[in-house]
N, C-alpha and C positions, 0 to 999 in steps of 0.2 A: 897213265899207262893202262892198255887194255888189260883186263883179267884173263889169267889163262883159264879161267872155268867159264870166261863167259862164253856165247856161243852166238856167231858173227853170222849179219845173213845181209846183202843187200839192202840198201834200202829204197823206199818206194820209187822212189825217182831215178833213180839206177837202172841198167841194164846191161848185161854182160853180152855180146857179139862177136862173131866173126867174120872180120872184113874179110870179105871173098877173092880180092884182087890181094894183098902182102901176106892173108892166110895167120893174122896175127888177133889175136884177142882184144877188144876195144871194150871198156867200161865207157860207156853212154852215160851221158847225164845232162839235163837243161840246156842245150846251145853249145854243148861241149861234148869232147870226147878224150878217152884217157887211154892212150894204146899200151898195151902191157908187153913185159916179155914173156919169156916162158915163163920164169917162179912168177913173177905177179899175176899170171892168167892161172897157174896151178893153185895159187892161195885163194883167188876170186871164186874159181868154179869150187872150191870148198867151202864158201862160207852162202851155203844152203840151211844155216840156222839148226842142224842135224850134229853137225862138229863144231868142239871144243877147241879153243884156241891151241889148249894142251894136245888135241889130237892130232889137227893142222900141223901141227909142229914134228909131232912125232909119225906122221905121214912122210912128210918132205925127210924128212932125217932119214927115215929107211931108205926111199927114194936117192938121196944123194950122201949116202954113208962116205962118201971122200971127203966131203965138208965135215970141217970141226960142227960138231953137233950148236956149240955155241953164238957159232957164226950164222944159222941155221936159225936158230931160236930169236937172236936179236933182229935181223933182216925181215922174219916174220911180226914179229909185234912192232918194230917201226914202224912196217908197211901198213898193219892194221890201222895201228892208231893216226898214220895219216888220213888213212882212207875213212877214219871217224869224224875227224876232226873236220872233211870235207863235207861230209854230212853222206857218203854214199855208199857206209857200212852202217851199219846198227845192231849192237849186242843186246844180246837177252841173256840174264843173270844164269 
């Protein structure tokens, strides 16, 4: 599981876009592409290596204070650590 102190940034082969025609957030990567929704594009255009998982989290939570904060916190670090596990986030401690 990602750390909430690490601090999440794209990594090289990544790129975060938007597709001009459905006006939705697309993670690019190698012969692929990963279209996001809104939190998946709000968590992406966050991880500029600048914020904390901890802060991410507590971004989105202010952001949509009608979600249980916990539902919030987990949805966030699944996403993460899928998006590590894919190889197209990368933390720095």
């Amino acid at each position: 599981m990602i750390a909430r102190s690490a601090f999440p940034k794209l990594a090289d082969k990544a790129k975060l876009r938007l597709d001009k025609k459905t006006n939705q957030q697309v993670l690019l990567y190698p012969e692929k592409g990963l279209v996001l929704n809104r939190t998946g594009a709000a968590i992406v255009l966050l991880c500029t290596g600048e914020h904390s998982v901890e802060q991410i989290i507590e971004r989105l939570q202010k952001e949509h204070g009608e979600a249980p904060p916990g539902v919030i916190e987990n949805e966030v670090l699944t996403f993460l650590d899928t998006l590590v596990g894919r190889g197209l986030i990368r933390v720095d401690p």
